[in-house]
N, C-alpha and C positions, 0 to 999 in steps of 0.2 A: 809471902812467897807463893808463888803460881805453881799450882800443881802439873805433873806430866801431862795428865788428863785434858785441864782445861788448858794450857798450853796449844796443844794439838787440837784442839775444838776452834781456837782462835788463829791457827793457820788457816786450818780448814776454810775457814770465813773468807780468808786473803784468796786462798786456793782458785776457789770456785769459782772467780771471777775472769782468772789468768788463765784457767783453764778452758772458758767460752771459748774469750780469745784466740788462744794458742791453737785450740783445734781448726779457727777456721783460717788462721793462715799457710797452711799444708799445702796446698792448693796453687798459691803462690809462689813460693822453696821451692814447688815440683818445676814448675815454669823456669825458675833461676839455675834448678840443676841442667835441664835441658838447654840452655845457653850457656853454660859453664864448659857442660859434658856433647859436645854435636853428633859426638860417636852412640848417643844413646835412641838420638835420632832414627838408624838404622831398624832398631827395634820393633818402632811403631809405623813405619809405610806398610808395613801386610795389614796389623790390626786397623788403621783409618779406613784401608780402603773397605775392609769386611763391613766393617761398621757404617760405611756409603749407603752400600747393598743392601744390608742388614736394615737401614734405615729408612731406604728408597720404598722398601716393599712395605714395610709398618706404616708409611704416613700416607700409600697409595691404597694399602687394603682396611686403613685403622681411621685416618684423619678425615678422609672427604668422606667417609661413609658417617663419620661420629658428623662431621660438619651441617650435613644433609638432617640425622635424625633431631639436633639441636633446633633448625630453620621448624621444621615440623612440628616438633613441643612449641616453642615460642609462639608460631602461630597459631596452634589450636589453643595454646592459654592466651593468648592475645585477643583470640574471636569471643571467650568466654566472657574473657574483662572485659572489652568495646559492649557487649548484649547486658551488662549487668550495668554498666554505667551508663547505657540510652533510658533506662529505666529509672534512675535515679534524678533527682529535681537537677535544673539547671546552674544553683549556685555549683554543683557539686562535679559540673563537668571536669572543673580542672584535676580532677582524677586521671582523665587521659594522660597528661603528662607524667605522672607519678608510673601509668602504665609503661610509658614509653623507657623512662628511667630503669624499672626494676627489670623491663624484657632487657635491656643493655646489659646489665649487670648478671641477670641469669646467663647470657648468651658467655659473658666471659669465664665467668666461673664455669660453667660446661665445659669451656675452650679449652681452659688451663687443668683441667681435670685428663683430659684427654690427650696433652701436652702429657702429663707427670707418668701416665698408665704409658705412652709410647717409649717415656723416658726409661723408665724403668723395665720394659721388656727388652728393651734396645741393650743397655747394661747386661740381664741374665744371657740374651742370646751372643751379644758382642765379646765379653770375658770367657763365656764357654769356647765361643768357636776363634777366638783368639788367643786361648791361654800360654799355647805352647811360645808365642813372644814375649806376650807378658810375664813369664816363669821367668822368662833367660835374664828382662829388664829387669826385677826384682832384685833376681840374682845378683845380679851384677851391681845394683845400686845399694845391696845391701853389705855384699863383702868390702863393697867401697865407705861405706860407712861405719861398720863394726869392725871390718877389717879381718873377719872370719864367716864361716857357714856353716850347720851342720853339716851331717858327712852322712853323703847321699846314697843310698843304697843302690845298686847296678844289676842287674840279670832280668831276665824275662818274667820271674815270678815275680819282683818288686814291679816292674809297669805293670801286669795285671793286678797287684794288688794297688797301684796310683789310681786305674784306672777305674777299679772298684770304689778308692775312695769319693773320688771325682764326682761316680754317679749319687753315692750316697748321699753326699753333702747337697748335690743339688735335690733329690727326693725330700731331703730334710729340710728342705728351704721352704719346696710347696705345700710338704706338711704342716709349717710353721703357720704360713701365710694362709692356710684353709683352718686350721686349729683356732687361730685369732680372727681373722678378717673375717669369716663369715659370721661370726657372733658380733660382731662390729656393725655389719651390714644389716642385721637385724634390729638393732639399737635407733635401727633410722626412725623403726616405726614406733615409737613411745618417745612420750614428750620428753622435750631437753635431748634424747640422744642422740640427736645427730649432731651438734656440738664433742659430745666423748668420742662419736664415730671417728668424727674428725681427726679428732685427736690421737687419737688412736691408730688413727690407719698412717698417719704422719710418724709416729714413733715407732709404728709394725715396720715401715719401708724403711725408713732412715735405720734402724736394726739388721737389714737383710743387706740394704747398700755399705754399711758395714764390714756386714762378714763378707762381702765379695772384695773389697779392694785391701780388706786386711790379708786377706786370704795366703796371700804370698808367705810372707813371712810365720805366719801361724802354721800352716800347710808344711812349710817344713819342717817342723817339730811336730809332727803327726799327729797334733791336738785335737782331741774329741770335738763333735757340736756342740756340746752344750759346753763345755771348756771355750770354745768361740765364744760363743754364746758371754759367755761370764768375763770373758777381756774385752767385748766392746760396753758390757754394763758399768764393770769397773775401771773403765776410760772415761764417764762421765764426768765432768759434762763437758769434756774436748771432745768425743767421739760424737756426741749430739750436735755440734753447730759442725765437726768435718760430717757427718754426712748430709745436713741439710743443706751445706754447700753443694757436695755432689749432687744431691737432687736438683739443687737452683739448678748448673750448670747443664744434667743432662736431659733437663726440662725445655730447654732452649734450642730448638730449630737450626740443625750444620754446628755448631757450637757445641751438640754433644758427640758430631763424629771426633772432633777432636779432645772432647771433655773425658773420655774414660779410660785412655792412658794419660794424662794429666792427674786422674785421680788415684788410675794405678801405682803411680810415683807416690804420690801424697799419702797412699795408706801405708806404704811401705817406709815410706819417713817417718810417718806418725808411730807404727809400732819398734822401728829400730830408737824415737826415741822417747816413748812415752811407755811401749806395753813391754819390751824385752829386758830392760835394764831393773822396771819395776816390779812388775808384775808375774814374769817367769824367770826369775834370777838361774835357775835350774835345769834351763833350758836354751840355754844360747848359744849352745854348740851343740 
């Protein structure tokens, strides 16, 4: 006879696989709701167009100046490697190529480094300065789903206290991301750590891009940080592959003015049906 125990050890197993999956097709569903529903549409023409804006000025004051400082590294290590390889015996020239090889490959990886940092500033400032659409979509994609909502509080003391909340959550986001990521960024300089860095700093964002498109639905059951915090860990590992999808997406050039109401949907599906039915049984109204 199988014990409860090892029972549930041996779903677990099945679990974690369904669950990769499952998180990163959200994303998709979002897309099918929005051709299902065209009235949802209405929603997001304010937020695309913020997010234009928003984006126009991040890749004109962010990207061609990252672009510029990139050509400059390259070519001062470029001048370094060509002076160290005239000095080396001639079977050994074919080193030039290997130079040319690795400047290519630095130049991308800077690229896309630069791509993920605009992505994601694009995200905190597009959600902030969009929210008031993104509340109402939520809203409404969520009583469409569950078929109820909590029960909203009204008077001028509750928006000062929203709007209290609002600022906190984001103070608590950059405390997070300075709490971790600068000890991350240190890690660069000892051997092996930029590898963990990496890592790291991938699992810091994918955590933050998280609690922003969870936000809706969590937000209104006036759940702590660190209660956030604890529903995207214990979404694992659906919450890890939905948000390194968002990241792919809002890593992407015009693809993420459109990518972060897309993912606003998706996080809202994801917890209507992954984090409220399981995880807050006690709070679904």
């Amino acid at each position: 006879m199988i014990k409860q125990g090892s029972f549930k050890s041996i779903l677990s197993i099945f679990k974690a696989p369904a669950g990769l999956i499952a998180g990163s097709t959200y994303h998709f569903r979002a897309l099918i709701i929005f051709v299902k529903n065209p009235r949802l549409i209405n929603y997001i023409i304010a937020p695309i167009f913020i997010n234009i804006v928003v984006g126009i000025f991040l890749y004109i004051s962010l990207l061609l100046p990252g672009i510029s400082l990139i050509n400059t590294i390259f070519n001062n290590l470029s001048l370094q490697f060509d002076s160290l390889i005239y000095q080396l015996p001639t079977w050994l020239k074919f080193l030039s190529y290997l130079d040319n090889a690795l400047g290519l490959l630095f130049k991308l990886i800077l690229f896309t480094i630069f791509l993920l940092i605009i992505g994601f500033l694009l995200v905190q400032f597009g959600v902030i300065l969009g929210s008031p659409f993104y509340g109402q979509l939520s809203e409404q994609l969520e009583k469409t789903r569950t078929g109820t909502l909590p029960e909203a509080s009204s008077g001028l003391l509750s928006i000062i206290r929203d709007i209290y909340r609002a600022i906190l959550f984001e103070l608590k986001k950059v405390a997070l991301l300075l709490a971790i990521g600068l000890p991350m960024l240190l890690l660069n300089f000892f051997p092996g750590g930029s590898l963990i860095a990496t890592i790291g700093g991938i699992a810091l964002t994918t955590s933050i891009v998280c609690l922003d498109f969870f936000d809706g639905p969590l937000e209104r059951r006036k759940l702590k940080f660190r209660e956030k915090l604890k529903v995207v860990y214990r979404s694992l590992p659906a919450s890890a592959t939905f948000g390194l999808i968002c990241q792919v997406l809002i890593t992407i050039p015009i693809v993420n003015f459109l990518a972060i109401p897309i993912c606003v949907v998706a996080g809202t599906l994801f917890c209507c049906d992954r984090v409220l039915p399981k995880l807050l049984p006690n709070n679904q109204t």
